[in-house]
C-alpha positions in Angstrom: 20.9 -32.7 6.5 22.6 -33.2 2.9 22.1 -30.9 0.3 19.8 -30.9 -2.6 19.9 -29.6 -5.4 17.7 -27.9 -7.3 17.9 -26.1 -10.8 17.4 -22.2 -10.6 16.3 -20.5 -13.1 20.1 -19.3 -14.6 21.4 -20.6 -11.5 22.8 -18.3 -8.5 26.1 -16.5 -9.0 28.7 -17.6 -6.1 28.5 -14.1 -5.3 25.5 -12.2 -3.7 24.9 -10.1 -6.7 23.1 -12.5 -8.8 20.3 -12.0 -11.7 17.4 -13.7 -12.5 14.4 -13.2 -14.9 11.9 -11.4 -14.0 8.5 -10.9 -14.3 8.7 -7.2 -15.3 11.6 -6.3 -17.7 12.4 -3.2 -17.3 12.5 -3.6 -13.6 14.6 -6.2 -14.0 16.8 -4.1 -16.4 17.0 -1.6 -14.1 17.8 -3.9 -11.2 20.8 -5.9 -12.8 21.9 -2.7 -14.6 25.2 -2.8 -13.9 27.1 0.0 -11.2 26.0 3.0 -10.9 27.7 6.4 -10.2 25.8 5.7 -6.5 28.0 2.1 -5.7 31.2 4.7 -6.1 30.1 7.1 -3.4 28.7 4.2 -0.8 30.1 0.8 -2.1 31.9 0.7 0.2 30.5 2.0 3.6 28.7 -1.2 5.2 30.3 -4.7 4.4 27.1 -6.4 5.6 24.8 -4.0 3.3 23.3 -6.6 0.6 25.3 -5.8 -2.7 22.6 -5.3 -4.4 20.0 -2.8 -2.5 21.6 -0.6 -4.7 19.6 -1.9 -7.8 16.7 -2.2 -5.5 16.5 1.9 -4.7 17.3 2.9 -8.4 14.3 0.3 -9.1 11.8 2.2 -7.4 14.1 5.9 -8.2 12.2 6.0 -11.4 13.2 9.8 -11.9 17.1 8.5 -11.4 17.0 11.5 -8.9 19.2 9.8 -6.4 16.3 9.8 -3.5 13.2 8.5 -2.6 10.9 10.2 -0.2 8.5 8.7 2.3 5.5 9.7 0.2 6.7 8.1 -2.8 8.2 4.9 -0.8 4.1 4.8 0.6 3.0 5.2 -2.8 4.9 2.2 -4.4 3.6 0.1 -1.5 -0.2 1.7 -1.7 -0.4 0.4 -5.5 1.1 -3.0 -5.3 -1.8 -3.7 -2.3 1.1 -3.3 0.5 -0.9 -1.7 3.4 0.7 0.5 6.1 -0.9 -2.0 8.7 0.6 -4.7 7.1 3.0 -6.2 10.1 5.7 -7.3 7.7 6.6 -3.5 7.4 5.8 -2.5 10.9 9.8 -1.4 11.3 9.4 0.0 7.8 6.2 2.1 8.2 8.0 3.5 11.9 11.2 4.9 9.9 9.0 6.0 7.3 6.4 8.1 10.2 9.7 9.3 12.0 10.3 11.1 8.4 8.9 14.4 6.8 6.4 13.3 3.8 9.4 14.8 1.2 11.9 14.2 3.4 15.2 12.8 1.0 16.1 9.2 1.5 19.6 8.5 0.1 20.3 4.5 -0.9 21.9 4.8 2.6 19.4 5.6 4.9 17.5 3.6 2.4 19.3 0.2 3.1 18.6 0.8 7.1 14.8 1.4 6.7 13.8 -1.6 4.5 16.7 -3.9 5.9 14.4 -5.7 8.1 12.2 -6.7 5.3 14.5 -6.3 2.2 13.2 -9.3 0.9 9.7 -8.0 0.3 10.8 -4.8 -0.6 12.8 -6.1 -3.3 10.2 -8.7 -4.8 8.0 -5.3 -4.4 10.6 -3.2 -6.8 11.2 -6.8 -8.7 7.7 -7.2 -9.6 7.9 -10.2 -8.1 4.7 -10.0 -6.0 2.4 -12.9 -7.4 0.1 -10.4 -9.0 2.2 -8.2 -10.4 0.2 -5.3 -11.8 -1.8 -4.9 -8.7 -2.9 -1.6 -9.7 -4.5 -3.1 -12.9 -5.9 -5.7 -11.4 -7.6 -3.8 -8.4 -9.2 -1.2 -10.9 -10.5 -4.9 -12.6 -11.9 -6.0 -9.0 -13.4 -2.4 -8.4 -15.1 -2.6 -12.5 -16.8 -5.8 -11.4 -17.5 -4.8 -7.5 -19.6 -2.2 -9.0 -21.7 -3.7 -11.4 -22.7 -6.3 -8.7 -24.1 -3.4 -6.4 -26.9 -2.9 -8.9 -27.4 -7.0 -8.2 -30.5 -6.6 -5.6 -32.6 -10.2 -6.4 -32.8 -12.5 -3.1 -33.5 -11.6 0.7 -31.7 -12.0 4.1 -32.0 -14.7 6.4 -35.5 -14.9 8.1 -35.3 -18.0 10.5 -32.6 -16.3 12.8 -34.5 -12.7 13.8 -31.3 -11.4 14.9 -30.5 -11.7 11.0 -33.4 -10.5 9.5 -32.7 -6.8 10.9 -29.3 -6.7 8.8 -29.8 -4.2 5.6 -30.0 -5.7 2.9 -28.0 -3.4 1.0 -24.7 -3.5 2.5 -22.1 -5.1 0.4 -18.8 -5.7 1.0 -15.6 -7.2 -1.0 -12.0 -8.0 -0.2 -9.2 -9.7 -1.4 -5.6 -11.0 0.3 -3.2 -12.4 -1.9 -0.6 -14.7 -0.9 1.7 -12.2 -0.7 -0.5 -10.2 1.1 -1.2 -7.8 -1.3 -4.9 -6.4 -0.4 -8.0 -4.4 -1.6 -10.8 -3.9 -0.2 -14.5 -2.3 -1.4 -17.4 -0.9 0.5 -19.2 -2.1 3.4 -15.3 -4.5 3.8 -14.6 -3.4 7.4 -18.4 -4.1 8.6 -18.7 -6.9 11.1 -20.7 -9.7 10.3 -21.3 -13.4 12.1 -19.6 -16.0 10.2 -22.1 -18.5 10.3 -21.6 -21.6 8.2 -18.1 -20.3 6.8 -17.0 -21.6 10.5 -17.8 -25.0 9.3 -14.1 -25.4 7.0 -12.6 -23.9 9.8 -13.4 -26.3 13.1 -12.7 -28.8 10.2 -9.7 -28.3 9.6 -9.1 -28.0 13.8 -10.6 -31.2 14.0 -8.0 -32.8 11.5 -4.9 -30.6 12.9 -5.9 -32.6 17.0 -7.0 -36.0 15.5 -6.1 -36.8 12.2 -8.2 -37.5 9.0 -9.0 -41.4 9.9 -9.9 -40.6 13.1 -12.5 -37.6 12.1 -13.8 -39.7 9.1 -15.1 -42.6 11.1 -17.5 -39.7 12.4 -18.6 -37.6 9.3 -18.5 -38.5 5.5 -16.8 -36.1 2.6 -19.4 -36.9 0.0 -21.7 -34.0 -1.1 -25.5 -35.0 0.5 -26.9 -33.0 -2.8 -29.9 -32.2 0.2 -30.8 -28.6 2.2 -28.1 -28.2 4.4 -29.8 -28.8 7.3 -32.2 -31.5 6.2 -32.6 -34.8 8.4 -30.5 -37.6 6.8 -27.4 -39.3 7.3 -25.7 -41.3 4.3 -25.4 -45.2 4.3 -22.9 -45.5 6.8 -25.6 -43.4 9.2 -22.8 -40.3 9.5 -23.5 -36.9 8.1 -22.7 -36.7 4.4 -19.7 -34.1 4.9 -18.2 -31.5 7.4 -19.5 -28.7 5.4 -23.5 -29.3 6.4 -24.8 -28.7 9.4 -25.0 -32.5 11.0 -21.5 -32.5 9.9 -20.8 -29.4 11.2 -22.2 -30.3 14.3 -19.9 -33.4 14.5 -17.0 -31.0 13.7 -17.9 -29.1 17.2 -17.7 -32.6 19.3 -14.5 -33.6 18.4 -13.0 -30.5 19.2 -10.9 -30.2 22.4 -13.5 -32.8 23.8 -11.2 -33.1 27.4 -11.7 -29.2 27.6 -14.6 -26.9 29.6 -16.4 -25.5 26.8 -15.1 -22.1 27.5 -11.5 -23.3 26.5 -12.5 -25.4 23.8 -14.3 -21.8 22.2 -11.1 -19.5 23.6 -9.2 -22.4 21.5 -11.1 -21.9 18.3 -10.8 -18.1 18.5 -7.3 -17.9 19.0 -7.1 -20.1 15.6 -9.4 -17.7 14.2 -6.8 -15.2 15.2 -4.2 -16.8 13.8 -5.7 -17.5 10.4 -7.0 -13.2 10.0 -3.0 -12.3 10.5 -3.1 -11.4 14.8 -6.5 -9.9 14.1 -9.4 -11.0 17.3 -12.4 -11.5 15.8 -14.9 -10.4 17.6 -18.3 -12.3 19.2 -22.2 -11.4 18.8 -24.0 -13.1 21.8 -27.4 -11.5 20.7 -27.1 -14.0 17.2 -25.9 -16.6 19.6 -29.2 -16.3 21.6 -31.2 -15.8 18.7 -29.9 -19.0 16.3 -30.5 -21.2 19.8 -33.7 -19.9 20.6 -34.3 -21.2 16.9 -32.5 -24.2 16.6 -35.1 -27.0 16.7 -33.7 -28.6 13.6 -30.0 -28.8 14.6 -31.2 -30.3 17.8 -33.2 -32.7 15.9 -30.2 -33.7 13.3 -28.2 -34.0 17.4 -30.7 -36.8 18.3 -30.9 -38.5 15.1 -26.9 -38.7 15.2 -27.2 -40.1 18.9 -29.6 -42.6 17.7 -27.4 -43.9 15.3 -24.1 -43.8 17.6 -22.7 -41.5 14.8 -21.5 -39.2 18.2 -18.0 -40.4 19.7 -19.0 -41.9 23.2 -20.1 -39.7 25.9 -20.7 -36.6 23.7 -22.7 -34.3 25.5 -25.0 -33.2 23.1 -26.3 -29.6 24.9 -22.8 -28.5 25.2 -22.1 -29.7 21.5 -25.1 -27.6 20.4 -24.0 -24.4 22.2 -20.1 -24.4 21.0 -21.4 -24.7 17.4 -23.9 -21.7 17.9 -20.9 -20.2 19.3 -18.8 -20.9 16.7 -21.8 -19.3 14.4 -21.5 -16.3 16.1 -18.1 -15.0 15.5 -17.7 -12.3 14.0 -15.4 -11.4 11.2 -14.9 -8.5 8.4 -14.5 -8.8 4.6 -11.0 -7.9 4.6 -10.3 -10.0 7.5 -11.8 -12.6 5.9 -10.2 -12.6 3.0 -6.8 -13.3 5.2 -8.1 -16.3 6.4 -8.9 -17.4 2.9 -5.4 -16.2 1.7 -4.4 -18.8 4.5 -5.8 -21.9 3.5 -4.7 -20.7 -0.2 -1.4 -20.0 0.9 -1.0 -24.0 2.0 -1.8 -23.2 5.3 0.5 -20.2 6.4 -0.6 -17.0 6.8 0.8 -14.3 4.3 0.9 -11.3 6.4 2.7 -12.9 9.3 4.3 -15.8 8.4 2.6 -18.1 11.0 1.9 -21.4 10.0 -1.7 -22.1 10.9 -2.5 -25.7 9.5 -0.6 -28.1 7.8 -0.7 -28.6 4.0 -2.6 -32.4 4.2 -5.1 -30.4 5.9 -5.7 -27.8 3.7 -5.9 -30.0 0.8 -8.7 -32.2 2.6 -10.4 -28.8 3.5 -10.6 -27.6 -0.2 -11.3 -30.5 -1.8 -14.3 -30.4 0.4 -14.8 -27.0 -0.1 -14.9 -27.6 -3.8 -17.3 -30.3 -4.0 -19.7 -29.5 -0.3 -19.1 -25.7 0.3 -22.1 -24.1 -1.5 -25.3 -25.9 0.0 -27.0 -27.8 -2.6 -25.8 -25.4 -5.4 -21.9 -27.0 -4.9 -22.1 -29.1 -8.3 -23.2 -25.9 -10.2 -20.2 -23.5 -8.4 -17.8 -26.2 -9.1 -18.6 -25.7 -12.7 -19.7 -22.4 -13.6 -16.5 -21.1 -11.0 -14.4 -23.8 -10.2 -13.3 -22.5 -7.1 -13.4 -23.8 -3.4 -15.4 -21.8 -1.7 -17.7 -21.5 1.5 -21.0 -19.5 2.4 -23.0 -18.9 5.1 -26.7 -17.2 5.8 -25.5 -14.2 7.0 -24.7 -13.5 3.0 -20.6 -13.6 3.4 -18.8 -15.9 1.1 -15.1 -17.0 1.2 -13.3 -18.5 -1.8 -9.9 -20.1 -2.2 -7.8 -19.4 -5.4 -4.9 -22.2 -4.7 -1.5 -20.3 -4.9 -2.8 -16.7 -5.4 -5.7 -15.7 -3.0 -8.2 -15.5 -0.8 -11.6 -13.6 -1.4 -14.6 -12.7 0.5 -17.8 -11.0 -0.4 -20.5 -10.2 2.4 -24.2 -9.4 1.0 -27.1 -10.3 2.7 -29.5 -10.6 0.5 -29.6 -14.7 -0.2 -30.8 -16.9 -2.9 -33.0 -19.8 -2.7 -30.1 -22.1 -1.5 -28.7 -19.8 1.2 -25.4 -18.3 -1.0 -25.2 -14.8 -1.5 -27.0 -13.3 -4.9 -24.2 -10.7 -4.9 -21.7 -13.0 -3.6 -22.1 -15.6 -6.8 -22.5 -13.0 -8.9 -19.3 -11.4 -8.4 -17.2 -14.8 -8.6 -19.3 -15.6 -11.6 -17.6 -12.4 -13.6 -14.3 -12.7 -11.6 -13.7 -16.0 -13.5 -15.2 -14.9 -16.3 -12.6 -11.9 -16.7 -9.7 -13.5 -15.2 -8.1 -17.4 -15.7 -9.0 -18.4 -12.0 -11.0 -21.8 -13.0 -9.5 -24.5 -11.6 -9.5 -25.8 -15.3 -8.2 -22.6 -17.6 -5.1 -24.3 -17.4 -5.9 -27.4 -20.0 -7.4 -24.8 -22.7 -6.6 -21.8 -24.4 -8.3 -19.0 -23.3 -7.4 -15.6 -25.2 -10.4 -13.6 -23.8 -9.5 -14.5 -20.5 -6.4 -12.5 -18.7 -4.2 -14.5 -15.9 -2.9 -11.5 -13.8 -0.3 -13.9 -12.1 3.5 -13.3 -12.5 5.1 -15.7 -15.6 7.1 -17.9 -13.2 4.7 -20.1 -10.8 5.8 -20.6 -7.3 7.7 -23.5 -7.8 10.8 -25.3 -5.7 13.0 -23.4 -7.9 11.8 -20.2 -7.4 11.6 -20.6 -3.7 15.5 -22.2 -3.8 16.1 -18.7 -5.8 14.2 -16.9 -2.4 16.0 -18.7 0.2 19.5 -17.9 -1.0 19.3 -14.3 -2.0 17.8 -14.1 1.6 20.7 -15.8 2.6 23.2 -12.9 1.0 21.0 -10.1 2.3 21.1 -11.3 5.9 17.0 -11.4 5.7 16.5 -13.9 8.3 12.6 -12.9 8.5 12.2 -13.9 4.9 14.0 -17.6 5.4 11.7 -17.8 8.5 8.6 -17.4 5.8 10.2 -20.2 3.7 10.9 -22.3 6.2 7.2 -21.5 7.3 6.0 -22.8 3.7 8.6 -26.3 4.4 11.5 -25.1 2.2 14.4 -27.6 2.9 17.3 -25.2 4.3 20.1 -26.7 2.5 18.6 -27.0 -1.0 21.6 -25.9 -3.7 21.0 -24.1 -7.2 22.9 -26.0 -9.7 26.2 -24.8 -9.0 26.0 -26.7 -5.8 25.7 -23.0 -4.0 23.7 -23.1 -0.3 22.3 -20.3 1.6 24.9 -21.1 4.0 27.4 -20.6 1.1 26.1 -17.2 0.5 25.5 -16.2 3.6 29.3 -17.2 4.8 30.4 -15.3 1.9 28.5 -12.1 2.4 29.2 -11.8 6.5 25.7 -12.3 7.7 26.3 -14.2 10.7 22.7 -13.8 11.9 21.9 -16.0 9.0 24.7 -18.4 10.1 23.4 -18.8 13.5 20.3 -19.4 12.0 20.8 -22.3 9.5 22.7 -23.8 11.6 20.6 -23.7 14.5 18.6 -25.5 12.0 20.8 -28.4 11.3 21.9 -27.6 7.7 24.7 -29.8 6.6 27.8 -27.2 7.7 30.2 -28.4 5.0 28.6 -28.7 1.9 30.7 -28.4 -0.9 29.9 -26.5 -4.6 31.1 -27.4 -7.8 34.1 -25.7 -7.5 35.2 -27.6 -4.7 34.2 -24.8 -2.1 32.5 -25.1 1.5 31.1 -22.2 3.5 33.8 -22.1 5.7 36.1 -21.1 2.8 33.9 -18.7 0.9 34.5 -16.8 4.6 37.9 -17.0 4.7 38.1 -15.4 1.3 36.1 -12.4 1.7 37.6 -11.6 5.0 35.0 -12.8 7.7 37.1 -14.9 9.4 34.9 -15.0 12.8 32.5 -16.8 10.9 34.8 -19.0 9.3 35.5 -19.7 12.4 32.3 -20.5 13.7 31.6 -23.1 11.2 34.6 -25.0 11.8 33.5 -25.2 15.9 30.2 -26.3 14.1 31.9 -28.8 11.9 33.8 -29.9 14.7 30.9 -30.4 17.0 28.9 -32.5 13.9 32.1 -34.7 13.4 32.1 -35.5 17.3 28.5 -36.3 17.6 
């Protein structure tokens, strides 16, 4: 794999210790502040310690009182949305329980609890995070979370009775960001049955096992503009899109179509799973019963489908029927929900565990569809008055996509005359109304509107910058995320520097073993003439020098 190049922002200093602009100043003053009387003392006691953790704990030492405690380190995590179930931090939150609440961390016990997860940690203290004042922000989300409480217009779902009996008053509101920073309001850890917010979802399934020309010559992606659940088909007799119920429908029978339907629902759940973060959602069979005791029109839209050999052949149309009901009657909570939105904004990975779920074509074709199909016959009006893509379903919940920042879910039950959530569309309504979310704030000037995003965009360059201080810290979970998000390995800033470079130079021979278990090019060569091999010979590590000449070696020979 050759290297390419890419210009950082500044570049990357050949050594680990590099700056960069930040999106905070003074933390980024205080993290490229030069050495402090601390580097005397412990500058030299672990050669594989990132140089720069250093400027990481006096970051987040805003007293300059030489310590941190577990309370405060809890603190800084609790305001930038950094939750102690967050799995990133699982090694992190055990050294941190194992400790006394104002129990003294020094920069050296410091370095061995974060140094699993440095990198987060020090985007954390960077104020790097893609929503930067998270506090700010939060007390914005809780402002407008409670003036939509006093929202009580619309009713709940009548035609399924299990859904009638749900009070009308819960509400519920969560956010996941894509660096899964979270917040969460009210009734956001209350079950509810997904309903037609499954629909994107077994799409997107659909498209990971078959492909988009393959799913197309079954369902349309035009909005119908009609009920969602009214009998017609469009001119090529298919359902309009994936996103109404025939659609939806069509979804279910071309998933795992050699499978029992057991394992075809198992297989959807465990991608449900995937998307929430390792969260298993859980299942309501009493709404399952109830929506197929009810479901004369879906079986009608079945046989009209049939009738026009819209259906793959041999489709068994009873076993169709009961996966989608299944499917219906998943149940998710607000704040898992608002993972698996932070998913599909996140280009498919998900940002509390790193797991790629679908693949970026995918996600694209989802929220395109999302944007223009995903509200019932109220889409056109959402697309313009939010500008989001978004997805509801009867049981009130309603899960929006912000591309490149987050997801969001709202569950209230009371609905409006088009099946979306009164509450729900309210509260996007004065999210974009307070914040630059539109998908088309960024063609006009828009003083009275605030973009609580960090200055620099997520952008090659930035992800280049990512990947290499990675590299020099020896943060091999972090380069796992980029890979995750299909960062080319052996990328160089503009001094022709690799995160095999770095890494080479620094002594992290996990990260070695790594890259080049990866098939990054093992001799690439900076502007000064230098390959990894020789950065570390020159700062002493001669077993990994050594290592990447066998390597070389070995990529001559073959």
């Amino acid at each position: 794999m050759s290297s390419k190049k890419a210009k950082t922002p500044g570049g990357v200093c050949r050594s680990a210790s590099a700056s960069r602009r930040s999106a905070k100043v003074i933390a980024d003053q205080r993290l490229t502040g030069g050495t402090s009387d601390t580097d005397a003392v412990t500058g030299a006691a672990n050669a594989h310690r990132p140089r720069d953790y250093l400027n990481v704990f006096n970051a987040l030492d805003d007293n300059a009182d030489g310590y941190l405690t577990p309370r405060r380190l809890l603190d800084v995590l609790a305001t930038q949305g950094l939750l102690r179930t967050d799995q990133r931090l699982a090694q992190v939150m055990a050294h941190l329980e194992a400790c006394g609440d104002d129990e003294r961390i020094d920069p050296e016990r410091f370095f061995e609890i974060t140094r699993q997860n440095f990198g987060l940690v020090e985007k954390l203290a960077r104020g790097d995070l893609i929503i930067p004042d998270f506090a700010g922000f939060r007390d914005e989300l809780q402002a407008i979370f409670e003036r939509c409480v006093e929202q009580r217009d619309g009713a709940v779902a009548d035609y399924i009775p299990q859904l009638a009996r749900v009070d009308p008053e819960q509400f519920g509101a969560a956010i996941c960001t894509i660096d899964g920073q979270r917040w969460g309001q009210g009734d956001s850890e209350v079950p509810f049955c997904v309903q037609s917010s499954c629909k994107p979802i077994n799409y997107c399934i659909a498209l990971e096992s078959l492909g988009e020309a393959a799913v197309h010559r079954h369902v349309g992606r035009e909005p119908s503009g009609r009920s969602f659940n009214e009998l017609a088909l469009n001119h090529r007799n298919l359902p309009h899109n994936p996103l109404i119920n025939a659609g939806a429908i069509m979804s279910c029978s071309l998933i795992g179509r050699r499978l029992d339907l057991a394992d075809r629902f198992d297989s959807v759940m465990q991608t449900w799973q995937q998307l929430a973060g390792g969260w298993r959602p859980g299942y309501n069979n009493a709404v399952y019963l109830s929506e197929k005791s009810t479901a004369d029109r879906n079986f009608a839209l079945s046989y009209v489908m049939r009738e026009n050999q819209a259906f793959p052949p041999d489709t068994n149309i009873l076993e169709t029927l009961d996966f989608y009901f299944q499917c219906c009657s998943i149940e998710m909570t607000a704040s898992r929900m608002a993972v698996v939105a932070s998913t599909l904004a996140n280009g498919g990975v998900c940002p509390i565990s790193g797991t790629r779920v679908f693949s970026n074509d995918t996600v694209k074709n989802c929220l395109s569809l999302m944007y223009s199909c995903g509200m019932y016959d109220f889409s056109g009006e959402f697309a313009f008055s939010v500008g989001l893509p978004a997805k509801s379903g009867v049981s009130g919940v309603l899960m929006v996509v912000i591309p490149q920042v987050m997801g969001l879910a709202i569950w209230s039950p009371r609905l409006d005359q088009h099946g979306n959530s009164v509450r729900g569309v309210e509260f996007c309504r004065q999210l974009v109304g307070r914040f630059a979310f539109h998908n088309y704030d960024n063609i006009a000037e828009r003083s009275d509107r605030l973009d609580p995003r960090r200055p620099s965009e997520r952008e090659e360059t930035d992800l280049t910058f990512h990947l290499i201080r990675a590299a020099s810290q020896g943060d091999v979970t972090e380069i796992s995320r980029l890979v995750a998000l299909g960062l080319d390995l052996g990328v160089a800033d503009y001094d022709g520097r690799t995160a095999l470079h770095l890494a080479a130079c620094e002594g992290m021979g996990e990260v070695v073993d790594y890259l080049l278990s990866r098939g990054v090019d093992v001799e690439p060569v900076d502007r000064w003439g230098q390959r990894p091999a020789d950065d570390a010979l020159r700062h002493g590590h001669e077993e990994i020098a050594q290592r990447l000449g066998y390597a070389a070696d070995a990529a001559k020979a073959g």
